[in-house]
VMD Tcl script that builds the backbone (N, CA, C; Angstrom):
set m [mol new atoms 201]
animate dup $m
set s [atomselect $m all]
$s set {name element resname resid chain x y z} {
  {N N UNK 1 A -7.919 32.586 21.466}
  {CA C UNK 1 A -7.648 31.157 21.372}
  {C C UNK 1 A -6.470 30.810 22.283}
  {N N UNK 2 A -6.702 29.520 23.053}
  {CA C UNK 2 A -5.799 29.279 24.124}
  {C C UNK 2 A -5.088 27.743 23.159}
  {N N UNK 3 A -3.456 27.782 23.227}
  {CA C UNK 3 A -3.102 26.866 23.016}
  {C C UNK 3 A -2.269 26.750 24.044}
  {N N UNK 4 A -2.120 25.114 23.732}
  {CA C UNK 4 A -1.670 24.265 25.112}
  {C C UNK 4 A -0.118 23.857 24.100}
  {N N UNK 5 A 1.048 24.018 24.963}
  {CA C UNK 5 A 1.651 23.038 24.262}
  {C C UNK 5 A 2.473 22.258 25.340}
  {N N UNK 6 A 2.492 20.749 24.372}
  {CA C UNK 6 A 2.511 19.480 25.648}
  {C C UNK 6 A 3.737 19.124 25.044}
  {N N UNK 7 A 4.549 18.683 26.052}
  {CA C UNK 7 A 5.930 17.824 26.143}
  {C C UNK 7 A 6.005 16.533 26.176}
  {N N UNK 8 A 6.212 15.937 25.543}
  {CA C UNK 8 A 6.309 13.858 25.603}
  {C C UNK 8 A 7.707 13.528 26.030}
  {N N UNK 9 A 7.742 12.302 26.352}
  {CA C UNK 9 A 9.082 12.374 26.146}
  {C C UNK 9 A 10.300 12.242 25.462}
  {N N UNK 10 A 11.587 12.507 25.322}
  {CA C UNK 10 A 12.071 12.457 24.347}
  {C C UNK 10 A 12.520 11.245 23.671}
  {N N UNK 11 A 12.081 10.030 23.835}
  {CA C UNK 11 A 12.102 8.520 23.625}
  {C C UNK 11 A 10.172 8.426 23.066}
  {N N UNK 12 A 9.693 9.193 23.193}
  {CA C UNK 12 A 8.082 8.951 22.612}
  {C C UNK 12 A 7.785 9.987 21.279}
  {N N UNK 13 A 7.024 9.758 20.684}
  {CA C UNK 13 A 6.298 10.468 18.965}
  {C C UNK 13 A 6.324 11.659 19.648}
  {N N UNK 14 A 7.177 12.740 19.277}
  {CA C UNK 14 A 6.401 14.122 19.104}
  {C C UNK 14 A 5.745 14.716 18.459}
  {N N UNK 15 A 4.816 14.266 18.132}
  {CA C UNK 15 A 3.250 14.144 17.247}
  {C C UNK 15 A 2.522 13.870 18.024}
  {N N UNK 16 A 2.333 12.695 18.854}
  {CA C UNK 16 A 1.158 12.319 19.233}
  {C C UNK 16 A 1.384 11.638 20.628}
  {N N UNK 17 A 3.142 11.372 21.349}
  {CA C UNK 17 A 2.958 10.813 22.575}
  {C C UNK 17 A 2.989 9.760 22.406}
  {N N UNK 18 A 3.125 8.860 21.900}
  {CA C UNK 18 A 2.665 7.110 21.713}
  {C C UNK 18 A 4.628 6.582 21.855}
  {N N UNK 19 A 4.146 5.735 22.503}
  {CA C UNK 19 A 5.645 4.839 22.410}
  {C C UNK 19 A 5.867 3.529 22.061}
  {N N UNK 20 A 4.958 3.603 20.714}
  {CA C UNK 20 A 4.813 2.324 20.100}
  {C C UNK 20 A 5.379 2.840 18.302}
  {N N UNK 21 A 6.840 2.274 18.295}
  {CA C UNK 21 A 7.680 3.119 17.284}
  {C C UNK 21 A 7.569 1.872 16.193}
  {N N UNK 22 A 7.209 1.797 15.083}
  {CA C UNK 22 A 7.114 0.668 13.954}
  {C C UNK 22 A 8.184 0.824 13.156}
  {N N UNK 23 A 9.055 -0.147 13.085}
  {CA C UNK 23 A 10.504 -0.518 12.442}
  {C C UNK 23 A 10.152 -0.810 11.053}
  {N N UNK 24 A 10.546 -0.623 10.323}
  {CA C UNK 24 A 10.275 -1.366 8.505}
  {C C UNK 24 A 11.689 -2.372 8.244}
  {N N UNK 25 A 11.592 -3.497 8.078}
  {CA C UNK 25 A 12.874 -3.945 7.653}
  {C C UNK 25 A 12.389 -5.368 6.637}
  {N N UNK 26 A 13.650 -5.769 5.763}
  {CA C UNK 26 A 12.957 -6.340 4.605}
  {C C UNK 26 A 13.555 -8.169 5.379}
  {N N UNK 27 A 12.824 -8.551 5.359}
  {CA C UNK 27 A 13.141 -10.475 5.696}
  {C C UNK 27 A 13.634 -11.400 4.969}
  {N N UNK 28 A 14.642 -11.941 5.141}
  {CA C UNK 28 A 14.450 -13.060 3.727}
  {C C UNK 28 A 14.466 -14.203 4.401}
  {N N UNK 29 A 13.476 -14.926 3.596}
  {CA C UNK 29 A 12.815 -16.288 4.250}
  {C C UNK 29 A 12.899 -17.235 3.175}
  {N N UNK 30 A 13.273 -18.389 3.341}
  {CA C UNK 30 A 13.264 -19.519 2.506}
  {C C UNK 30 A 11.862 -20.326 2.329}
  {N N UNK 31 A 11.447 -20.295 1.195}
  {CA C UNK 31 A 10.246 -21.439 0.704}
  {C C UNK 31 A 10.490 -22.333 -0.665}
  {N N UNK 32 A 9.859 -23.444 -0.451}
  {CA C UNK 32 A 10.310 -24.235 -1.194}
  {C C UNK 32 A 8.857 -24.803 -1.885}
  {N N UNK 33 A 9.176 -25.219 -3.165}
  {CA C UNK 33 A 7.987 -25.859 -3.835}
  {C C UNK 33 A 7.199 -27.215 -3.234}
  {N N UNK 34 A 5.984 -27.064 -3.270}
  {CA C UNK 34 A 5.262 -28.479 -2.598}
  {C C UNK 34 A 4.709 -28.643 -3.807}
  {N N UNK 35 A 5.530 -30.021 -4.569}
  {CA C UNK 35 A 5.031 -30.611 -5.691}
  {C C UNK 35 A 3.441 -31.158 -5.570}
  {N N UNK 36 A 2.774 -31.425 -4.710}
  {CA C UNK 36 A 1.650 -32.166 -3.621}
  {C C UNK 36 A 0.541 -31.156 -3.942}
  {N N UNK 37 A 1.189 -30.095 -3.246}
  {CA C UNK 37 A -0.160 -29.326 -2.953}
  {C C UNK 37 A -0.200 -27.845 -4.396}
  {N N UNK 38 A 1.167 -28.256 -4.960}
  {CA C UNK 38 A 1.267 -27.042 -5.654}
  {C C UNK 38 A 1.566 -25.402 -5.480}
  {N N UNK 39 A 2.303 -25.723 -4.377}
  {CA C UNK 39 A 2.619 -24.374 -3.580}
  {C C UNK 39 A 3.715 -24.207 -3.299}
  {N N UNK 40 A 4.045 -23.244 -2.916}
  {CA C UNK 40 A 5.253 -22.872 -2.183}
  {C C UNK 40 A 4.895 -22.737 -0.857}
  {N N UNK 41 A 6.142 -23.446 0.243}
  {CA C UNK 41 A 5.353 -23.300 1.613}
  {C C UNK 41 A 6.894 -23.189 2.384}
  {N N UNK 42 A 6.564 -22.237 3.705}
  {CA C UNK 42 A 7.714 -22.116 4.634}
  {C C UNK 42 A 8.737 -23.082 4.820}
  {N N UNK 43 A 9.804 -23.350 4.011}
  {CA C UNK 43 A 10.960 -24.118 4.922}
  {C C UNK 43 A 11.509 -23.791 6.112}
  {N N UNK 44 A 11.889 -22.582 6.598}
  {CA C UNK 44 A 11.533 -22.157 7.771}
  {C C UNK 44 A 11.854 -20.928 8.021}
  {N N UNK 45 A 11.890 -20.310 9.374}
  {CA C UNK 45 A 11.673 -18.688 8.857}
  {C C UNK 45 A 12.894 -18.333 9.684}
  {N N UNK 46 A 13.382 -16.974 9.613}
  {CA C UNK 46 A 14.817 -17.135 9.808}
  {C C UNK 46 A 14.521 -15.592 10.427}
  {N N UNK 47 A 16.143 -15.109 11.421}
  {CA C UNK 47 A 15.500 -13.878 11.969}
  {C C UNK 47 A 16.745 -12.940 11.038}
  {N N UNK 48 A 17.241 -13.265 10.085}
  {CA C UNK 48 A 17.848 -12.619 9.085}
  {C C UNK 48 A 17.351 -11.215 8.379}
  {N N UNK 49 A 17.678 -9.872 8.671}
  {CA C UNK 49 A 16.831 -9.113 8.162}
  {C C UNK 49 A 17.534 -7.594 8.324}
  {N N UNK 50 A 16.980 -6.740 7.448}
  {CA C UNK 50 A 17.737 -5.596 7.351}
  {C C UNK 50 A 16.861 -4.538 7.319}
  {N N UNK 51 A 17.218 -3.345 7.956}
  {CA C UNK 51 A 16.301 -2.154 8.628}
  {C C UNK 51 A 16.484 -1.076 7.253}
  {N N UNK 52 A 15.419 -1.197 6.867}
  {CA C UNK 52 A 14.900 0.084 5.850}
  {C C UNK 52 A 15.489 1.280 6.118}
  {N N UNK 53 A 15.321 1.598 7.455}
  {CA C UNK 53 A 15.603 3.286 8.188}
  {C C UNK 53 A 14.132 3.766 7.744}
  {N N UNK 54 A 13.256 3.454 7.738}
  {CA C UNK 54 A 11.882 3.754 7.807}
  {C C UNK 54 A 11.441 3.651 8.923}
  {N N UNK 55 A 10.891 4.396 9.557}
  {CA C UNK 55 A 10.089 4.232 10.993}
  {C C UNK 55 A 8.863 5.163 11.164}
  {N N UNK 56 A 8.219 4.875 11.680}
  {CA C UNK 56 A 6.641 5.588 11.872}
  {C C UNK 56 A 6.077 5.227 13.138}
  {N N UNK 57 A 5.163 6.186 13.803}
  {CA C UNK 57 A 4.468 5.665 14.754}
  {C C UNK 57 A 3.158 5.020 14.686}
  {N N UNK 58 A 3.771 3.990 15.489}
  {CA C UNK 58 A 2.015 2.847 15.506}
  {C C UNK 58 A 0.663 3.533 15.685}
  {N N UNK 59 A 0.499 4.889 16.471}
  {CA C UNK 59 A -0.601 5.619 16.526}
  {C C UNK 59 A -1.143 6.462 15.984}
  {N N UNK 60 A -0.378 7.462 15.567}
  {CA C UNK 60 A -0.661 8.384 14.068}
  {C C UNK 60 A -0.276 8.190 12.893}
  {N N UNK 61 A 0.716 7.066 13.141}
  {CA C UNK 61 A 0.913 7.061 11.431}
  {C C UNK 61 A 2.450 7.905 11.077}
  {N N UNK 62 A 2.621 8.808 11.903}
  {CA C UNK 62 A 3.597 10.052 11.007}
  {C C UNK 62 A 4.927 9.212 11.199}
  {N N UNK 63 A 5.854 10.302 10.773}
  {CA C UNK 63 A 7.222 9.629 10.779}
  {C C UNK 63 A 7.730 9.617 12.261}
  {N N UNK 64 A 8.565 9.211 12.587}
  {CA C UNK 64 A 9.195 8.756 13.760}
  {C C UNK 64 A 9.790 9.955 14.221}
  {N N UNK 65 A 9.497 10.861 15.361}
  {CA C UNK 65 A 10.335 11.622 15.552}
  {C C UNK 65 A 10.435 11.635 17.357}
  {N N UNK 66 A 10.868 10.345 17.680}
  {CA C UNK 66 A 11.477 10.413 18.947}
  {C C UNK 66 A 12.493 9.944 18.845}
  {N N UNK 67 A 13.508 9.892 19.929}
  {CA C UNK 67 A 15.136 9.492 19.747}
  {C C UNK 67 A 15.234 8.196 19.228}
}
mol reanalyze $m
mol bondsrecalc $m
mol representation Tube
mol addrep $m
């Protein structure tokens, strides 16, 4: 059995090569009651937000293991 082993770079998934890194972070957004329609609906959306430290890659899925 011949194995290959491949180098990515060190800014890309060493899993799978992909350099599409998915951030987790939690948002807080303001909504307000619409007496009208009976809902709650966007007052507006805000870029307020805080990073989990969760990260994964967009292509396999696994955990984040580039720099």
């Amino acid at each position: 059995m011949i194995s290959e082993i491949k180098k990515f770079p060190k800014y890309a998934c060493q899993c799978c090569g992909s350099e599409c890194k998915l951030v987790e972070t939690l948002i807080d957004d303001e909504f307000y009651w619409n007496n009208n329609e009976k809902r709650y609906e966007p007052n507006r959306f805000t870029d307020m937000f805080e990073h989990t430290g969760n990260n994964r890659c967009g292509e396999c899925g696994k955990k984040w293991t580039g720099a």
